[in-house]
KOLTI-170501 format. One record per residue (C-alpha): residue number from 1; y, x, z. Coordinates in Angstrom, 1 decimal, always signed. Last residue first. Example, Ala and Ser with C-alpha at 12.3 -4.5 7.8 and 13.67 -1.06 7.14 Angstrom:
<nodes>
2/-1.1/+13.7/+7.1
1/-4.5/+12.3/+7.8
</nodes>
This chain:
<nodes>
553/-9.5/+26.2/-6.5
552/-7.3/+26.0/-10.1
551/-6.5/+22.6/-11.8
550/-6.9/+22.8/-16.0
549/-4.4/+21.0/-17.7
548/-4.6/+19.8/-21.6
547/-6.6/+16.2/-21.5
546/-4.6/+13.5/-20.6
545/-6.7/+10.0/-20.2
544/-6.2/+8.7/-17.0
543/-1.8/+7.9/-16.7
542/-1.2/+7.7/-20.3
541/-4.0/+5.3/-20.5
540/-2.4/+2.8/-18.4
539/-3.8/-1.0/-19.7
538/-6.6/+1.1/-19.6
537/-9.7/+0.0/-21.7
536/-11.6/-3.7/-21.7
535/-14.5/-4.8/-19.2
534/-12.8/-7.8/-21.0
533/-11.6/-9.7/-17.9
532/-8.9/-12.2/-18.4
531/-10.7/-14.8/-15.2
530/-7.5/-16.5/-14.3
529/-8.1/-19.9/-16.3
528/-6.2/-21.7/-13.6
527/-9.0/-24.5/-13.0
526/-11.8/-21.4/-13.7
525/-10.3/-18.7/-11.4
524/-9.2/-21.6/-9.2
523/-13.4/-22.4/-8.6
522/-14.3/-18.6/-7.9
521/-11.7/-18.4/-6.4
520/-12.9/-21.2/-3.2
519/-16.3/-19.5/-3.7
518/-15.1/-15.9/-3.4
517/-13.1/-17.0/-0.1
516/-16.2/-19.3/+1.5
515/-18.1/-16.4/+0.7
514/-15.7/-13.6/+2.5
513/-15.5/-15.7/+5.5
512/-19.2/-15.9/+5.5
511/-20.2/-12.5/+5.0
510/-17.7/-12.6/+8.5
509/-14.3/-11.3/+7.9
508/-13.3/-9.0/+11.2
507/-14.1/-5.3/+9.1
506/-11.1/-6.3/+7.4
505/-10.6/-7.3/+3.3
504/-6.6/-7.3/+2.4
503/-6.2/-9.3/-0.6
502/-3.0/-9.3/-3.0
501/-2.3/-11.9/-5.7
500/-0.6/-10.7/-8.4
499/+2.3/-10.9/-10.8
498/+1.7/-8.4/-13.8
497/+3.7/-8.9/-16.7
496/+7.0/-8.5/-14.9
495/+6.0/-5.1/-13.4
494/+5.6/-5.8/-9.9
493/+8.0/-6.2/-6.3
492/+10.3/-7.7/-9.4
491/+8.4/-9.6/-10.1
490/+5.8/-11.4/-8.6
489/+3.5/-10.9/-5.7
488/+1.1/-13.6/-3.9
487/+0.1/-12.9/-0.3
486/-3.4/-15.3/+1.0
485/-4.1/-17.7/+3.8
484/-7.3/-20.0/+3.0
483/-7.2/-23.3/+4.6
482/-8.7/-24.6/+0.9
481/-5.0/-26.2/+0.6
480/-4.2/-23.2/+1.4
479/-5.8/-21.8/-2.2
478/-4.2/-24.1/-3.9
477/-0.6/-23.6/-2.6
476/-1.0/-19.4/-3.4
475/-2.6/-20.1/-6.6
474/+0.1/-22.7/-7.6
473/+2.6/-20.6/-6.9
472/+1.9/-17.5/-8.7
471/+0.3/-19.3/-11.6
470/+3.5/-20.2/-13.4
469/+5.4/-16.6/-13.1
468/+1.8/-15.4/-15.1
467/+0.1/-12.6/-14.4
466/-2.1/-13.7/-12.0
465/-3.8/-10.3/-11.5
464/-6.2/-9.9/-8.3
463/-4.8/-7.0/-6.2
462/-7.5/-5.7/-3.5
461/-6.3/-3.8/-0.7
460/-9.6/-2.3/+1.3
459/-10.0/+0.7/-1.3
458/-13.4/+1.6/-1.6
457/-14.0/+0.5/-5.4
456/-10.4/+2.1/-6.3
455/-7.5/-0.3/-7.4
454/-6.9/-3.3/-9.8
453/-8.6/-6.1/-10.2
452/-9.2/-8.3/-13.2
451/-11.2/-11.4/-12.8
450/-15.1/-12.1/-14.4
449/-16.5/-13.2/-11.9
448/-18.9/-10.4/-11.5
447/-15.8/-8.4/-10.9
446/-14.5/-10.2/-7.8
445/-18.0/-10.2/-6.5
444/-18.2/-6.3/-6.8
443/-14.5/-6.1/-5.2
442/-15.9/-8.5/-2.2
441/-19.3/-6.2/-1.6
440/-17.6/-3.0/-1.8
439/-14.8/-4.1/+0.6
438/-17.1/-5.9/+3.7
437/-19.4/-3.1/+3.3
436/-16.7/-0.8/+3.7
435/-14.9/-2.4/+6.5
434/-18.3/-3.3/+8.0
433/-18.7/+0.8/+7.9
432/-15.4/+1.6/+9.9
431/-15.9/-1.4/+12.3
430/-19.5/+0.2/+13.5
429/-17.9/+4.0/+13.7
428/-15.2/+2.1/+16.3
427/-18.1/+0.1/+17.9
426/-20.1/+3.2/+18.5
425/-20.0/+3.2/+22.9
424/-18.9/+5.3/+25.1
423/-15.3/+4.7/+24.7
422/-14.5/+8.3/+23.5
421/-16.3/+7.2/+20.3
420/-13.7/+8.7/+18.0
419/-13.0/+5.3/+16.9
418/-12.8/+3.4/+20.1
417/-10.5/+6.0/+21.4
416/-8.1/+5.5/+18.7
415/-8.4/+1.9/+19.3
414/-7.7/+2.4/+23.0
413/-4.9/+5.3/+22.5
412/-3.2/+2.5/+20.1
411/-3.0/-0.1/+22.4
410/-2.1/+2.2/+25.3
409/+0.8/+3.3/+23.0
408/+1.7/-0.6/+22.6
407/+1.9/-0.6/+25.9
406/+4.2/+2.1/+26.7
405/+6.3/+0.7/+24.3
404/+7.6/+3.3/+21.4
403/+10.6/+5.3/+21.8
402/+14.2/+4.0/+21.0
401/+16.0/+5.6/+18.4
400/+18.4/+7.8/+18.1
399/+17.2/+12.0/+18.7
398/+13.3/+11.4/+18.2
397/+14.2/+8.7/+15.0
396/+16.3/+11.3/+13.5
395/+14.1/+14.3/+13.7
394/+16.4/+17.6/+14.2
393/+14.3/+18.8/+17.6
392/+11.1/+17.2/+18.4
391/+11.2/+17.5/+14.4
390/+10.9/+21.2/+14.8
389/+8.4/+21.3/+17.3
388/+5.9/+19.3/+14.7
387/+6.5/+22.0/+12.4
386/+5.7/+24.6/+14.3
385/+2.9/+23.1/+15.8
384/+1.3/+22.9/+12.0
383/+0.2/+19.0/+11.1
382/+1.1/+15.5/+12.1
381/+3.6/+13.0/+11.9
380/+3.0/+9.8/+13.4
379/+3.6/+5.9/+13.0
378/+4.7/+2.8/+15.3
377/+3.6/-0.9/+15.9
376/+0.2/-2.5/+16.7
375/-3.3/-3.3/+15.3
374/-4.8/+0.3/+14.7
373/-5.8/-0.6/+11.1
372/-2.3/-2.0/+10.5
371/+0.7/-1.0/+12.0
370/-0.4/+2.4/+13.7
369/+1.2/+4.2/+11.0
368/+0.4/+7.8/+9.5
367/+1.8/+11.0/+7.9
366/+0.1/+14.1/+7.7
365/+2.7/+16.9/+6.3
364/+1.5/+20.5/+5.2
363/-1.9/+19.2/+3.8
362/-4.7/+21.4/+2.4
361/-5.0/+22.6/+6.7
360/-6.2/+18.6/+7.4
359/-9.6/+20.2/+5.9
358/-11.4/+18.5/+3.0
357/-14.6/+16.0/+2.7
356/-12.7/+13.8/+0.0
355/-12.8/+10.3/+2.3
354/-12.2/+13.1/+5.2
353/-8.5/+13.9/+3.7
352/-8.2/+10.1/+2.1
351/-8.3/+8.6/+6.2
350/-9.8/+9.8/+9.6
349/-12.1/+6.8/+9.3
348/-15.3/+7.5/+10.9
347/-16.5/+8.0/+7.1
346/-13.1/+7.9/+5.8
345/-11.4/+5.0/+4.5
344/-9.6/+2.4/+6.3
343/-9.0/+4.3/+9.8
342/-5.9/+6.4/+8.0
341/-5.7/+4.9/+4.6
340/-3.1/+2.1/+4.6
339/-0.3/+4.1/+6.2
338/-1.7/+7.3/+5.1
337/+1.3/+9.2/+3.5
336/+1.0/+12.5/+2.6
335/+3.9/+15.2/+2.2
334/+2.3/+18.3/+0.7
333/+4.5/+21.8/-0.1
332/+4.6/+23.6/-3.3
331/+3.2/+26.9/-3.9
330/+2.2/+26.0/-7.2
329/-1.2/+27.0/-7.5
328/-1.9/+25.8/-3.9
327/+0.4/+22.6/-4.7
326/-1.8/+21.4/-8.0
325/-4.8/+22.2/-6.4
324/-4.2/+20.4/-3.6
323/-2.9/+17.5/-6.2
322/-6.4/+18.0/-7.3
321/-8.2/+17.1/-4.1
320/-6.0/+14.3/-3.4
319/-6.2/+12.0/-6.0
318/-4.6/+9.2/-4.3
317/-6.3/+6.1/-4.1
316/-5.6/+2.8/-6.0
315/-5.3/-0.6/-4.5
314/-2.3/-1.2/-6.4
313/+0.0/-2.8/-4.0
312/-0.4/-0.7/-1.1
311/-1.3/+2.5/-2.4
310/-3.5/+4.3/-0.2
309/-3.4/+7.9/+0.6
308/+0.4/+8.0/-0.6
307/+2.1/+10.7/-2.2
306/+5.1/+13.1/-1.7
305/+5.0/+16.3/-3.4
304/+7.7/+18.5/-2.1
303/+9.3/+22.1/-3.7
302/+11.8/+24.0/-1.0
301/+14.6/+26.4/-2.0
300/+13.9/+25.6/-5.3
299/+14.8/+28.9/-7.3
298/+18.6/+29.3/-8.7
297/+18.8/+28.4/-12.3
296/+22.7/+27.6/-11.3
295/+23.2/+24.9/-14.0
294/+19.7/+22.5/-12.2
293/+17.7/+24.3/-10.3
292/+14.7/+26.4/-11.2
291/+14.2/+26.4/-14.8
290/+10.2/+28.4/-14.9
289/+9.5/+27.1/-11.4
288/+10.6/+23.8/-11.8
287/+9.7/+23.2/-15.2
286/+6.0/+24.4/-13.6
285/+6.1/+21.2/-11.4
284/+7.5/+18.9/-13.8
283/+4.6/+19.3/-16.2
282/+1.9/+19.6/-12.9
281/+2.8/+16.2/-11.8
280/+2.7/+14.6/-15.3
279/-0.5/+16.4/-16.1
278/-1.9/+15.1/-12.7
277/-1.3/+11.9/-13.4
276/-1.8/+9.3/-10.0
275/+1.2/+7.1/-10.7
274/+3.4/+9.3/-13.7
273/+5.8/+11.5/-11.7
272/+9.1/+11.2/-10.4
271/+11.9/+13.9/-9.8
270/+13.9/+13.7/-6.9
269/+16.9/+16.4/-5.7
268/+17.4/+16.3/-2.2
267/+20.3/+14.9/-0.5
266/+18.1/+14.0/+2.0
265/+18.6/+10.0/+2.5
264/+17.0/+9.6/-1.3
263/+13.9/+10.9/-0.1
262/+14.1/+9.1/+3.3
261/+14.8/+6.3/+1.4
260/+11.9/+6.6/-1.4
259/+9.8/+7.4/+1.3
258/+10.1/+4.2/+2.9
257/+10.4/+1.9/-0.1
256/+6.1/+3.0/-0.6
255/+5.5/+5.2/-3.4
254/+4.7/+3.4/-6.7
253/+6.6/+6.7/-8.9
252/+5.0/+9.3/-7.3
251/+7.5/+11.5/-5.8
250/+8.6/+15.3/-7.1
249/+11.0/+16.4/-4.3
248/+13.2/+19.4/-4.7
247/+15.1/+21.0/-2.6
246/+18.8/+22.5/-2.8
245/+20.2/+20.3/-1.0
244/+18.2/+18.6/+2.2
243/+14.3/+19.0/+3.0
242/+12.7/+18.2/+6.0
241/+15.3/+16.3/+8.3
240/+16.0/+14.2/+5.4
239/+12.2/+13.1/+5.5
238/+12.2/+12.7/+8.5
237/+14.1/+9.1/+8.8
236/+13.1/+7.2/+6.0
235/+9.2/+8.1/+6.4
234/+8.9/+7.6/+10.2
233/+11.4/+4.6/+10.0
232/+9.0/+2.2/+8.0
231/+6.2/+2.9/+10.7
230/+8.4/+2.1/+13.6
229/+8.4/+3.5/+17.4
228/+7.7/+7.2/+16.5
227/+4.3/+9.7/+17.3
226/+4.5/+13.6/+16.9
225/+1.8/+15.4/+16.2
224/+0.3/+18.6/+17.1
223/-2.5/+21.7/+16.2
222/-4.8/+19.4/+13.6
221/-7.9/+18.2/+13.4
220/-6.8/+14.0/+12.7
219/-8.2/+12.4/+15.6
218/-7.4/+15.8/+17.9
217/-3.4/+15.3/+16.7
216/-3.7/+12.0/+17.6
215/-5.3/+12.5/+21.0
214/-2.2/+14.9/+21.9
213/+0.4/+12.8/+20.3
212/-1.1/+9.7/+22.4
211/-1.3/+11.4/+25.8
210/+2.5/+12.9/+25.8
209/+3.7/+9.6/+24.7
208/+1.3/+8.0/+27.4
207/+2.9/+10.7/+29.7
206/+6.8/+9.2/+28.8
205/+9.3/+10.7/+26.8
204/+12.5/+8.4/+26.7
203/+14.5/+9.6/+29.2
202/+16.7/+12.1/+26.6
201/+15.1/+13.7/+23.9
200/+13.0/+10.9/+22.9
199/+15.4/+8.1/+23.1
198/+15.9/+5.4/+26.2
197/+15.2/+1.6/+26.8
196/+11.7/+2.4/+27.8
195/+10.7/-1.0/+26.8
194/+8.1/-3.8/+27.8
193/+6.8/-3.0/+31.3
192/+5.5/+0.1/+32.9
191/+2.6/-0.7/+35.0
190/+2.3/-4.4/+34.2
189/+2.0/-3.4/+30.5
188/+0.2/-0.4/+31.0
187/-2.7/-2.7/+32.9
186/-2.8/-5.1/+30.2
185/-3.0/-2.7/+27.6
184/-6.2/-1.4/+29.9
183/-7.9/-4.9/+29.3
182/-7.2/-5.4/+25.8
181/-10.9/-5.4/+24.7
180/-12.0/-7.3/+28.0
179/-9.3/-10.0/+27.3
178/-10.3/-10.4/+23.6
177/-7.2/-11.4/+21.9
176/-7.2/-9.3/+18.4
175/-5.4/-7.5/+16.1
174/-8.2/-4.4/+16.3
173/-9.5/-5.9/+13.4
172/-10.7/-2.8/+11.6
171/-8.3/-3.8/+8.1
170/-5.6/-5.8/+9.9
169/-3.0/-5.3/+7.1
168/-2.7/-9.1/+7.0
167/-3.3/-10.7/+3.7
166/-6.6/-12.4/+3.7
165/-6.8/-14.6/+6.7
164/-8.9/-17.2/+6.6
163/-7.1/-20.0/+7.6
162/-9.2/-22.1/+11.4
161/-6.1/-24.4/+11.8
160/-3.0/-25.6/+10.5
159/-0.3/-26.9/+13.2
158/+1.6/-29.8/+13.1
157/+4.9/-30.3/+14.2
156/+6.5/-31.0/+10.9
155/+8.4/-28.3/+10.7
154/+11.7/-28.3/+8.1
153/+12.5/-26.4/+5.4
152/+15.5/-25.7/+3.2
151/+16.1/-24.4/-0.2
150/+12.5/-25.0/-1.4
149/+13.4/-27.9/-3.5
148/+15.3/-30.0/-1.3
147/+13.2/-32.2/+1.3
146/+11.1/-29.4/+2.2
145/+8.0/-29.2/+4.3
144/+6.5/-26.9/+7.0
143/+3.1/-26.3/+8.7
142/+2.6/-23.9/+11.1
141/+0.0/-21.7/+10.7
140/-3.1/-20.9/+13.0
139/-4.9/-17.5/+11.9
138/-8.5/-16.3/+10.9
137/-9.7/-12.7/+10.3
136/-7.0/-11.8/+13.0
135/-3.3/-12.7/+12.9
134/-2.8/-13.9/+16.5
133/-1.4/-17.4/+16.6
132/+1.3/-18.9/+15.8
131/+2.0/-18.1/+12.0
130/+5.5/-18.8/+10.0
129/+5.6/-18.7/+6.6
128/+7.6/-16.2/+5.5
127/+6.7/-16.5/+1.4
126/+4.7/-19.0/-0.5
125/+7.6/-21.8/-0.2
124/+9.8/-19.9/-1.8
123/+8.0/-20.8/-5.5
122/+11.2/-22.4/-7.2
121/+13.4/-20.9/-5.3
120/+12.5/-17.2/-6.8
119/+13.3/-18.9/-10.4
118/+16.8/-20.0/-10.3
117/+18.4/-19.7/-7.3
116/+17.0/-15.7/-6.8
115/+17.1/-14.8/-10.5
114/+20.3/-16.0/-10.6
113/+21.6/-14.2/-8.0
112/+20.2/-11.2/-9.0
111/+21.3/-11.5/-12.5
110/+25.3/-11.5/-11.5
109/+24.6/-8.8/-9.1
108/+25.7/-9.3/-5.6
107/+28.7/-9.0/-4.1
106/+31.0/-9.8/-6.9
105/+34.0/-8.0/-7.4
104/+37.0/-9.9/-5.9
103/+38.9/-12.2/-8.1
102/+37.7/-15.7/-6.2
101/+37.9/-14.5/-2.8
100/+41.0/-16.7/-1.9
99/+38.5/-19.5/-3.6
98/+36.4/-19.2/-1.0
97/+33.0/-17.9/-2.7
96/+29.7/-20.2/-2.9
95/+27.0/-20.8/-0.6
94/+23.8/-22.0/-2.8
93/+23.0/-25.8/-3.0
92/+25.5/-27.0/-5.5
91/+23.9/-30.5/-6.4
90/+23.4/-31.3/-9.8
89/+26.1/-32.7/-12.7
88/+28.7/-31.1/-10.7
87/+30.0/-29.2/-14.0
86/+29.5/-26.0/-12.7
85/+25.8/-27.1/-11.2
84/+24.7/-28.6/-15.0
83/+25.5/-25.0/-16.6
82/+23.6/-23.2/-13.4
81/+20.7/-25.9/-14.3
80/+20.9/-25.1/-18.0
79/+20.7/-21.0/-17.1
78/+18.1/-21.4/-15.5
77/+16.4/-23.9/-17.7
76/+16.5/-20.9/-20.0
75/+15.6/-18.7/-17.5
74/+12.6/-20.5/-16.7
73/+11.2/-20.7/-20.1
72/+11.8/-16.7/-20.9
71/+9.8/-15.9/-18.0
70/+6.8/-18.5/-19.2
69/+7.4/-17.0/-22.6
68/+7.2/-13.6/-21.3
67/+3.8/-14.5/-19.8
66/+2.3/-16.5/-22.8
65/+2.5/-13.4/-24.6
64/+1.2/-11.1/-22.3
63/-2.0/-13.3/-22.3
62/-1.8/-13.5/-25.3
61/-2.6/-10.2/-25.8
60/-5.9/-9.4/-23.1
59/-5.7/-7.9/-20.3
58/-5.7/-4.5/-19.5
57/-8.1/-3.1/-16.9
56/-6.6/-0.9/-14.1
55/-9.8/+0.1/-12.3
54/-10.4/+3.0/-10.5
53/-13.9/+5.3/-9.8
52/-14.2/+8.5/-7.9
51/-17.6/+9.4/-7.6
50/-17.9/+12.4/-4.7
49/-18.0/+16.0/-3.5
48/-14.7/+16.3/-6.1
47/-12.9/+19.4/-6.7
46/-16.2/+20.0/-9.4
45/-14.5/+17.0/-11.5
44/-12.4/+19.8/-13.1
43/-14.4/+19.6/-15.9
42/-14.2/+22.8/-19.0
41/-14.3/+21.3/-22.4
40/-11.4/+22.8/-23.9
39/-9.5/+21.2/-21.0
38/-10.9/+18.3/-18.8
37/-9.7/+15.9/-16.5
36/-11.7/+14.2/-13.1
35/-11.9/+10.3/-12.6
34/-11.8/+8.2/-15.4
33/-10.9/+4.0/-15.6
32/-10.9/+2.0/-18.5
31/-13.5/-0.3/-17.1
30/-15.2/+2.5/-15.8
29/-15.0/+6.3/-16.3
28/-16.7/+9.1/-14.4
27/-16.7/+12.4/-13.6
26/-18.2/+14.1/-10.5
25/-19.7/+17.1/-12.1
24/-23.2/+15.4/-11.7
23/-21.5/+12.0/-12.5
22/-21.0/+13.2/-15.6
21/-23.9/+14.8/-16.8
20/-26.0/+11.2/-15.0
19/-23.9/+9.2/-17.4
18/-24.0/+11.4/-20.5
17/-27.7/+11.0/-20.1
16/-27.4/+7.3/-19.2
15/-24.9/+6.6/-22.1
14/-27.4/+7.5/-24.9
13/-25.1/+5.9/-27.2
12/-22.8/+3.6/-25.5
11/-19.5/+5.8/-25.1
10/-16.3/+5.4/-22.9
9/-16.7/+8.3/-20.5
8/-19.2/+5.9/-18.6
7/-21.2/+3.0/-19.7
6/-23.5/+1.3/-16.6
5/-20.8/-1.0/-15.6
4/-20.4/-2.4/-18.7
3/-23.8/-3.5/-19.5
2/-24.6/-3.2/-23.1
1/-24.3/-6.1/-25.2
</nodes>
């Protein structure tokens, strides 16, 4: 048999002169997976200076089969246990309505609530568990028990050592304790202490606000930025003061909650598009040009693309040069979000723009957080100085909430710093290449395994499919029981037929870490039987296979 990885665009014969063709024009196809479309033969892989290879394998039938069965168990018992519950044949553990309340309208969905008490429960113990220490490549957690099912728990008092942390968003491990390393936070904090109690526009603007926007806006190449106290709220709370009525905003349909508020906050009309399809994109952005709005006909009065650099629970990267293509020819405007890509990707890290070798000028909207590969709190908006003036004055977050900690800003100026080399030394450039290393080198194990993953070979989140509601649980209790600390997904954060587990790799984890990981799954792959890999084709064709769009330069 020939060896998967070596078989691009889908054929074996003579594979490694179609091969080298292909990835000449910057085309190719793996386990399912192409990069770059075609139309009567002409590639539009030449917007790409680099191979651009995803993986969304399907699995195999039954194991979709046994999937809905194990959802369609549960909810049987479900609905047995509720049964047994009315008729006080098990304990009632879940608050319950006064009875003067008993002909309002419920306040939650019927289905939600059982979904919650009757299948959620069952596995709550995976979730919020608590950590006390600081949540670098290995964490202290405190151990809890339950006496009732998961519906309560109590501490025991004793405290789990030494996990491996493989679910934090701390991709260049800049969460970290290192007195030396957080010498100058130290000094901010003593300096100005923990809150400016104030807003933006009123005696909220400090010179370490002024300092951060300016060095961000040099990190990134562009003329000004603006920097906010939460990473959640920089989405949800611009975006309305961006576009409103009359606007249209075509959204990926696996952006992050965040945008999908601030989109739905605007009052502006949204339109989704197939994950990552450029024919889906470019279909809805020429109906809106030829139809214009809806009755009236009327033009847009502003057309958006929102994407994300990184997408968190796919692993996948956005296709950036293309949707460029897409917005030039279009004359639509670019909203990118680079939560999980800015300092994860990149060669010194500057995100998905330098991971594609183009100018921060394609974009109209850079959006960032400092949550994760800059180990504190916060998020940016970057780009034009017009446009950056004009949140100063109709943002949300600048004109109600609280600006960010002084402190934390130092944090974030020191990592930023570290990166750009400011600090004298190359420890920033250092982390961003053991970041890769560490990702290319735990995805290529995964695979060799024989597991399905999702997601782009340089992407630092790495989804490993469970699939089945059974599985979630015991992978995540297994796998601490080998001290190893990892983030499980079900439905309905997922499609129902593909519960995960999701890794975050940082430059922090040691080859050993990683090892001691890949040998700990490597063993649960077998005992679970999680290794469905077929080297088989898209479980999303629809999304990598269209064929009748051409992107213009």
């Amino acid at each position: 048999m020939a060896n998967p990885s070596a078989v691009c665009n889908g054929h074996l014969h003579h594979h490694h002169q179609k091969q080298n063709n292909l990835l000449k024009s910057g085309i190719c196809k793996k386990n399912g997976i192409t990069k770059g479309m075609k139309k009567n033969g002409v590639s539009n892989g030449t917007l790409y200076k680099k191979t651009f290879i995803e993986h969304f394998e399907q699995a195999p039938m039954y194991v979709a089969v046994l999937t809905f069965l194990g959802f369609g168990v549960g909810t049987v018992f479900g609905y047995l246990r509720d049964f047994m519950r009315a008729w006080g044949l098990e304990k009632r553990n879940i608050a319950t309505e006064r009875e003067e309340q008993k002909d309002f309208v419920p306040l939650y969905q019927d289905f939600e609530n059982f979904y919650t008490r009757n299948l959620y429960m069952r596995i709550r113990d995976n979730w919020n568990r608590p950590i006390c220490s600081v949540p670098g490549p290995q964490f202290d957690l405190m151990e809890r028990v339950t006496d009732d099912y998961n519906w309560t728990f109590r501490f025991t008092g004793r405290t789990i050592k030494n996990v491996i942390n493989m679910g934090s968003y701390n991709y260049l491990g800049f969460a970290e304790t290192d007195v030396n390393a957080l010498k100058t936070v130290t000094i901010e904090l003593q300096k100005y202490g923990t809150g400016v109690c104030s807003t933006r526009q009123e005696m909220g603007t400090l010179d370490k606000h002024v300092e951060i926007e300016k060095l961000v806006a040099k990190f990134l190449g562009v003329e000004d930025a603006m920097v906010f106290g939460m990473g959640f709220a920089t989405n949800s709370m611009n975006i309305p003061a961006l576009v409103g009525k009359g606007c249209l905003i075509l959204s990926d349909e696996l952006n992050h909650t965040s945008l999908v508020l601030g989109a739905r906050l605007s009052g502006a009309t949204i339109r989704i598009f197939k994950h990552n399809n450029m024919q889906s994109l470019e279909n809805l952005l020429r109906d809106a040009i030829i139809y214009g709005q809806p009755r009236s006909h009327r033009a847009w009065r502003k057309i958006i693309i929102l994407v994300e650099g990184i997408y968190s629970m796919e692993g996948s990267i956005v296709r950036l040069p293309e949707i460029v293509s897409l917005k030039k020819k279009y004359k639509a405007y670019l909203y990118l979000d680079e939560a999980h890509s800015i300092g994860a990707v990149g060669a010194t890290g500057r995100g998905v723009v330098e991971y594609f070798g183009m100018s921060p000028d394609d974009v109209d909207v850079l959006m960032g957080t400092f949550t994760k590969s800059f180990g504190a709190a916060g998020g940016y908006l970057a780009g034009k100085k017009e446009l950056v003036d004009f949140l100063r004055t109709h943002s949300h977050s600048a004109v109600y909430a609280t600006s960010m900690c002084p402190a934390v800003a130092e944090q974030i100026i020191r990592a930023m710093k570290c990166l750009m080399g400011l600090d004298g030394t190359t420890q920033g450039l250092q982390r961003v290449r053991q970041l890769g290393r560490n990702t290319r080198y735990f995805r290529r194990r995964l695979h060799e395994m024989g597991f399905i993953i999702y997601g782009n070979d340089d992407s630092p989140v790495v989804p490993l499919l469970l699939y089945m509601p059974g599985k979630i649980g015991a992978f995540a209790r297994r796998m601490l029981e080998k001290n190893i600390g990892v983030v499980v997904v079900g439905f309905p954060a997922t499609p129902i037929t593909e519960s995960r587990a999701r890794f975050c790799v940082s430059a922090a984890h040691t080859r050993e870490m990683l090892d001691t990981v890949l040998n700990a799954l490597d063993e649960l792959g077998d005992f679970l039987r999680l290794k469905y890999s077929r080297y088989s084709k898209s479980s999303h064709p629809e999304l990598y296979e269209e064929t009748s769009h051409e992107l213009e330069d």
